[in-house]
MIDRENBA-974218 format. One record per atom (N, C-alpha, C): residue in three letters; z negated, y, x. Coordinates in nm, 3 decimals. Layout:
<rs>
("Ala",(Z,Y,X))
...
</rs>
This chain:
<rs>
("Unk",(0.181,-1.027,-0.646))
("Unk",(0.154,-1.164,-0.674))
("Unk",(0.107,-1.176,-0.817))
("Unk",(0.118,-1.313,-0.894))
("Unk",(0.030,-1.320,-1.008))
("Unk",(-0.040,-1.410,-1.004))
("Unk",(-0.152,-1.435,-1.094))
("Unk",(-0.239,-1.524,-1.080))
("Unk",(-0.374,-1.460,-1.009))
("Unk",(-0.463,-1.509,-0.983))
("Unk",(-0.605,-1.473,-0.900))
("Unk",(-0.543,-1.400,-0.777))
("Unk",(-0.624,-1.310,-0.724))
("Unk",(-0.586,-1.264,-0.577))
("Unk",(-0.617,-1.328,-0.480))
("Unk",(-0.748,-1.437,-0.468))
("Unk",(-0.814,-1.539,-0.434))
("Unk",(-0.700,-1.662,-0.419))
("Unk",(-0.638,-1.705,-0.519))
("Unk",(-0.492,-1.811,-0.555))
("Unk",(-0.424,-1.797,-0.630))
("Unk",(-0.291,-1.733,-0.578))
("Unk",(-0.212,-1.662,-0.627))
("Unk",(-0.151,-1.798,-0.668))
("Unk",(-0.046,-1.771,-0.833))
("Unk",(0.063,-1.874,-0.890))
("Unk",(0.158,-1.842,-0.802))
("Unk",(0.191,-1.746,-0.792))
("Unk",(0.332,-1.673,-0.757))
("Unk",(0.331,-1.536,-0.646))
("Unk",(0.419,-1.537,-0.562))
("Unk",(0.453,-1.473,-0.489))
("Unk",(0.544,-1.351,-0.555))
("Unk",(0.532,-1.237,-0.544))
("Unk",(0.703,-1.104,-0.560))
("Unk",(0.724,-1.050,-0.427))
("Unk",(0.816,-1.108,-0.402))
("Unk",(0.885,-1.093,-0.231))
("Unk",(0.915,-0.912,-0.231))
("Unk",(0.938,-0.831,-0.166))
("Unk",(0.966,-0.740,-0.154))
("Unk",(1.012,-0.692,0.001))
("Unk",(1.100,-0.601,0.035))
("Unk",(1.193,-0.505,0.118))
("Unk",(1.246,-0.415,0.111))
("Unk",(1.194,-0.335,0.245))
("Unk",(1.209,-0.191,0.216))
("Unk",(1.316,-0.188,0.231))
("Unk",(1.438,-0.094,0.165))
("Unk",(1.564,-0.055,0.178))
("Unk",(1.617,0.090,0.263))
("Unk",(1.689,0.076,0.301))
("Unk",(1.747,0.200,0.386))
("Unk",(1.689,0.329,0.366))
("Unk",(1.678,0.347,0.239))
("Unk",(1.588,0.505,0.181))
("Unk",(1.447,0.489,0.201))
("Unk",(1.385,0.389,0.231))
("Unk",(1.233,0.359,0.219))
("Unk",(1.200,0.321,0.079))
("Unk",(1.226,0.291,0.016))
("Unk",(1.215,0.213,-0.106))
("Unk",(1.182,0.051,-0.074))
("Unk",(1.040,0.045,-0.180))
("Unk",(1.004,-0.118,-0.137))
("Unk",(1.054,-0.175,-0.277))
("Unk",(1.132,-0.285,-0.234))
("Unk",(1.229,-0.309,-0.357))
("Unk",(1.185,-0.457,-0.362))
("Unk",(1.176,-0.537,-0.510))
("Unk",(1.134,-0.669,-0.519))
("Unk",(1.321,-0.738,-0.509))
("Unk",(1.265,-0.835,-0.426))
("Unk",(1.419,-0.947,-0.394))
("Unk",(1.371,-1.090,-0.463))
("Unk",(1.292,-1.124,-0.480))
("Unk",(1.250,-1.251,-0.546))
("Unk",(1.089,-1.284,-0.562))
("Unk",(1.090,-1.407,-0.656))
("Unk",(0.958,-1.455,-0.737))
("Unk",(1.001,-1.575,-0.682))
("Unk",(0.868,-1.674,-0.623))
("Unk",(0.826,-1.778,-0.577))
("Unk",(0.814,-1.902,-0.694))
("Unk",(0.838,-1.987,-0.677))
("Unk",(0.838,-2.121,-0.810))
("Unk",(0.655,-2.101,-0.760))
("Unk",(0.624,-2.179,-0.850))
("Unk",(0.437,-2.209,-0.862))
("Unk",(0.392,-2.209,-0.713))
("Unk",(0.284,-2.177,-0.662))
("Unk",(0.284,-2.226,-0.524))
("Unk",(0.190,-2.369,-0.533))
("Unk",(0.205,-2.442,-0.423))
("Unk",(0.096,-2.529,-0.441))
("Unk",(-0.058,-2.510,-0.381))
("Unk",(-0.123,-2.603,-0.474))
("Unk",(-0.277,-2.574,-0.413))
("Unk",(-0.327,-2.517,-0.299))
("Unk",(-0.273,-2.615,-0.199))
("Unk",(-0.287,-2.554,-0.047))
("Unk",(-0.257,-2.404,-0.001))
("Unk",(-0.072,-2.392,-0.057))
("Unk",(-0.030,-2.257,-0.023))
("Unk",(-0.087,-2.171,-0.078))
("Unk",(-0.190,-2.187,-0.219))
("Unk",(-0.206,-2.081,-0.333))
("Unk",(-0.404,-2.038,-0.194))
("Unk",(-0.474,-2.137,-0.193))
("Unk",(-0.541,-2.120,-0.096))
("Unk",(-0.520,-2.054,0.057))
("Unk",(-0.457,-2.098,0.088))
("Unk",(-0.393,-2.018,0.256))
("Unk",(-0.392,-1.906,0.234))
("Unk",(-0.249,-1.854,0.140))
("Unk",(-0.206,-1.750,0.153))
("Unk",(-0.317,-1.655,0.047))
("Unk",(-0.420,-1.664,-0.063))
("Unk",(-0.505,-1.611,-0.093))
("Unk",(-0.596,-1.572,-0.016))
("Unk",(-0.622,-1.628,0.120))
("Unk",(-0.751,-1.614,0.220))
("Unk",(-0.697,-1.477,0.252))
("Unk",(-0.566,-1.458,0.283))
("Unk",(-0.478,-1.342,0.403))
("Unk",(-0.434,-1.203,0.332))
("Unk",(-0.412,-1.245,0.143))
("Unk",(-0.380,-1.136,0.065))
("Unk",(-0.549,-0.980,0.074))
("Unk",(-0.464,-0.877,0.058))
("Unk",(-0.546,-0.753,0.032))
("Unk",(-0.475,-0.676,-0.073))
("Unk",(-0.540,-0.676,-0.187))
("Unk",(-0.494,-0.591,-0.318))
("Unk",(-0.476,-0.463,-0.219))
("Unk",(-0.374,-0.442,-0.316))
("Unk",(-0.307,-0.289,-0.217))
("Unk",(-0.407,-0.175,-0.309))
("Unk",(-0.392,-0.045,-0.313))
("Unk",(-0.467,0.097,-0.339))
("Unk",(-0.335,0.135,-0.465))
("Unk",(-0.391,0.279,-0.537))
("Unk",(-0.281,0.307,-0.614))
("Unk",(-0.159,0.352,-0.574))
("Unk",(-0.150,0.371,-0.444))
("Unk",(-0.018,0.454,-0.373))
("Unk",(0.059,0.344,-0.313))
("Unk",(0.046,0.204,-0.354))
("Unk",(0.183,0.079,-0.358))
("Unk",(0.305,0.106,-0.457))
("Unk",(0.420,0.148,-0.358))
("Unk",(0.550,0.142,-0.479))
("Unk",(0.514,0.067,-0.582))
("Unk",(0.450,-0.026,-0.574))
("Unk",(0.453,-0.096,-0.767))
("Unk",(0.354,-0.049,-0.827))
("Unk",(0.259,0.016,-0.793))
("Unk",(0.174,-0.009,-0.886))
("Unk",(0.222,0.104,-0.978))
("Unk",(0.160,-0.006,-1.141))
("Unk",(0.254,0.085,-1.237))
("Unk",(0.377,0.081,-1.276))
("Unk",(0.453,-0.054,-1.198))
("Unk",(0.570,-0.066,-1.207))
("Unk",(0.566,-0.196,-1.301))
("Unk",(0.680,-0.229,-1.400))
("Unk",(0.674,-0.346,-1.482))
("Unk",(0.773,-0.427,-1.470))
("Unk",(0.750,-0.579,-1.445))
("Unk",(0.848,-0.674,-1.384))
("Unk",(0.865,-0.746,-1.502))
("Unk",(1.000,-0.779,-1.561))
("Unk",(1.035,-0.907,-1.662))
("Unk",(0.950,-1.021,-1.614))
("Unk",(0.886,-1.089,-1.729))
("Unk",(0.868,-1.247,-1.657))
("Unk",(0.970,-1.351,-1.699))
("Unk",(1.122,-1.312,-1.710))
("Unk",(1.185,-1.396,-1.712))
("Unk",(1.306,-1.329,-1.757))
("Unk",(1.396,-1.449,-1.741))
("Unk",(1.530,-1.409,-1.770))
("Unk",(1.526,-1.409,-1.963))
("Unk",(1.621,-1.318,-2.002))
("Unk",(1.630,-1.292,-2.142))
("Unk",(1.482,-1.251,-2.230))
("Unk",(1.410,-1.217,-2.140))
("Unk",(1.298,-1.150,-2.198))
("Unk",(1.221,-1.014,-2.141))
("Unk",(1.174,-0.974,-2.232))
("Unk",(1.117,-0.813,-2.210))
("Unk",(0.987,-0.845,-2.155))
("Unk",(0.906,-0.913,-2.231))
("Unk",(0.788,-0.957,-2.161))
("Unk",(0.731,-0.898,-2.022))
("Unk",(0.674,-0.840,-2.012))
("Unk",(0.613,-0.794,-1.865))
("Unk",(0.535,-0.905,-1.817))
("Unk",(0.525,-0.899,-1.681))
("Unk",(0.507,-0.996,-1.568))
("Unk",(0.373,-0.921,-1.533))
("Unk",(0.255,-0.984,-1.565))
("Unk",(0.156,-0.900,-1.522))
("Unk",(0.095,-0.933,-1.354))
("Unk",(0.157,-0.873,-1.272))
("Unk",(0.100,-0.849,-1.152))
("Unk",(-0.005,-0.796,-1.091))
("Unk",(-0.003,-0.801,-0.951))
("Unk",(-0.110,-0.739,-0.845))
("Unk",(-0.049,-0.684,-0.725))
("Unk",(0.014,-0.567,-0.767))
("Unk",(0.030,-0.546,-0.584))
("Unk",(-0.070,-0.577,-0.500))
("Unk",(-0.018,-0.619,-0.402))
("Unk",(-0.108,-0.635,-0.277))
("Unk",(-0.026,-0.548,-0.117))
("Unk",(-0.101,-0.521,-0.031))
("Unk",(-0.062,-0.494,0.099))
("Unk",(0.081,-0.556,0.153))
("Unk",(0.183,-0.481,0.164))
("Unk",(0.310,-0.566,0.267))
("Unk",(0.283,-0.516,0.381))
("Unk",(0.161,-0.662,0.413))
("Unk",(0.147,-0.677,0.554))
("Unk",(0.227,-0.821,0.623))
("Unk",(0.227,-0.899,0.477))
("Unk",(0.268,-1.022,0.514))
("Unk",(0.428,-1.073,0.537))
("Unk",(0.461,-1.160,0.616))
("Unk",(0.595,-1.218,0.597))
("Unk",(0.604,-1.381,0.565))
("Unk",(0.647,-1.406,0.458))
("Unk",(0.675,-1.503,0.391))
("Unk",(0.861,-1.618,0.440))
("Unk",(0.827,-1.686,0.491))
("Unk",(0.986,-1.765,0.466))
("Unk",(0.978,-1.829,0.357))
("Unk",(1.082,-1.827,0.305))
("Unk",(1.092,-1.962,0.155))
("Unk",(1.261,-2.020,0.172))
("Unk",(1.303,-2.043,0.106))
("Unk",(1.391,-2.163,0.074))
("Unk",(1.420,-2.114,-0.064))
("Unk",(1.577,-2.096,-0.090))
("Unk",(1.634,-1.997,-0.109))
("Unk",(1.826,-2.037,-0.166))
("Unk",(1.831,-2.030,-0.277))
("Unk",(1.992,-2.040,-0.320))
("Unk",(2.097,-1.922,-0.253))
("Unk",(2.196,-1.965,-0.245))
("Unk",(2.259,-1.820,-0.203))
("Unk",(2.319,-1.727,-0.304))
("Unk",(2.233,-1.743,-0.458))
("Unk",(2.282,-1.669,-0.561))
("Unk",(2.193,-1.505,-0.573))
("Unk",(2.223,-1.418,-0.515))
("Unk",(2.191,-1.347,-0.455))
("Unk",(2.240,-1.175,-0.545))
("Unk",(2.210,-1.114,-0.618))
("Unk",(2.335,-1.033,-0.703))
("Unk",(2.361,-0.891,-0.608))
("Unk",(2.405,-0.782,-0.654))
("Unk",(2.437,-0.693,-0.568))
("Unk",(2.335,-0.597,-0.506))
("Unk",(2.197,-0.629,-0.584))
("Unk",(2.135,-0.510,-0.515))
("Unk",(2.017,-0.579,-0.401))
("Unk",(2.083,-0.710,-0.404))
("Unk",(2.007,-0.810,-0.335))
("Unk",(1.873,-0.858,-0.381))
("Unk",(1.879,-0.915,-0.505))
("Unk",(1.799,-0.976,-0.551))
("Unk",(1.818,-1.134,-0.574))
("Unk",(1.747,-1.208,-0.538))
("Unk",(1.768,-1.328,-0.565))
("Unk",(1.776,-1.375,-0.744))
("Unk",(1.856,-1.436,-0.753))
("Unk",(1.862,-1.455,-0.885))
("Unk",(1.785,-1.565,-0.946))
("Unk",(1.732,-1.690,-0.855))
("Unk",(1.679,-1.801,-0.888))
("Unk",(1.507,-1.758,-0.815))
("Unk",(1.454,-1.824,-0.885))
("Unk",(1.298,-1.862,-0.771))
("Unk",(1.352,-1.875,-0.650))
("Unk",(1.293,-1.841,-0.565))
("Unk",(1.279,-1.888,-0.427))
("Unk",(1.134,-2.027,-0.437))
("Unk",(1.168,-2.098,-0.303))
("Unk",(1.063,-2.151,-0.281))
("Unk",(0.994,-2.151,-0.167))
("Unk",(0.823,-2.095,-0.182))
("Unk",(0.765,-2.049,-0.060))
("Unk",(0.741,-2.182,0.067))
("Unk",(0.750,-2.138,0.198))
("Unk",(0.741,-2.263,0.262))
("Unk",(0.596,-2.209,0.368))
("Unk",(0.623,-2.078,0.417))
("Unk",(0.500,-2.059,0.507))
("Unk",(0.462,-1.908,0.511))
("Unk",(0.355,-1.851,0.552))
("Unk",(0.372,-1.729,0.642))
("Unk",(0.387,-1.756,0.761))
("Unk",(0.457,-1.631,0.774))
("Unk",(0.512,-1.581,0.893))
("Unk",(0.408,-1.543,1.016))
("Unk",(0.355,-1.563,1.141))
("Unk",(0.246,-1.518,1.149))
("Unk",(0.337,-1.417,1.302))
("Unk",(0.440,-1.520,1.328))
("Unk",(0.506,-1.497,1.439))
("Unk",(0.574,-1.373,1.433))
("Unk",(0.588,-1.328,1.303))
("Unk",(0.701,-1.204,1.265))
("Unk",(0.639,-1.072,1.199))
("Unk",(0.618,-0.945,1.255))
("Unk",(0.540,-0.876,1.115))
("Unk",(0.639,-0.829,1.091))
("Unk",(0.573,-0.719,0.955))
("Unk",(0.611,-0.683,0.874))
("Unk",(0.705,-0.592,0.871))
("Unk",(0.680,-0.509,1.016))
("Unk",(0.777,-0.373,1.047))
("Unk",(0.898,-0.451,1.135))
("Unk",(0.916,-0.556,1.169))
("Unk",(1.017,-0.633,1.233))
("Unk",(1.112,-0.672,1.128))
("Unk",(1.104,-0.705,0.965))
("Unk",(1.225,-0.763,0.921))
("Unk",(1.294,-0.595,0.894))
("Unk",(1.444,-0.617,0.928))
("Unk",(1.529,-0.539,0.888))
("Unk",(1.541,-0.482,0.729))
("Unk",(1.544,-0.342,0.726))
("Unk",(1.557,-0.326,0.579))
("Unk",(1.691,-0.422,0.525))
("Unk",(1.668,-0.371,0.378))
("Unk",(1.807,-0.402,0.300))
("Unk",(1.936,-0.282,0.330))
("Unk",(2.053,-0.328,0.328))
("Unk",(2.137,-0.214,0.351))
("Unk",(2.160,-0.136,0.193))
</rs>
């Protein structure tokens, strides 16, 4: 996530892939107040042994700029709302937009990526 761990701006979606690799698929547009509250109550900064930590994300298209993040715990499941521009290694190419957690679904239930 970026922003406070308390109220996060932004979401980095992530899924584990067939090898066990936790791979980022998309970044969340701003969240709003409410969602940045909710979903801050439920976040837990992850430890140093999170696939990302240490890892450096563009903050944008046509720039080098690093995306300064926070891993946190993938305990959570997120739905958002979603273009179907999607590229090959299954990354979303646009923002997604966050709509809820998941409370009904964990984490070891979504299917990897193929």
């Amino acid at each position: 996530m970026t922003g406070p761990l308390s109220a996060p701006d932004t979401l980095l979606l992530g899924r584990w892939d067939a090898e066990a690799r936790f791979r980022m698929i998309a970044r969340t547009t701003p969240l709003q107040a409410t969602a940045r509250r909710e979903v801050g109550a439920r976040l837990t900064a992850a430890g140093d042994d999170h696939p990302w930590h240490g890892v450096t994300f563009s903050a944008g298209w046509g720039t080098r700029l690093p995306l300064p993040h926070v891993p946190v715990e993938p305990a959570l499941v997120a739905e958002v709302a979603a273009d179907t521009s999607v590229d090959d290694a299954g990354l979303y190419r646009h923002p997604v937009r966050f709509l809820r957690l998941r409370d009904d679904i964990g984490a070891d239930s979504v299917p990897p990526l193929p």
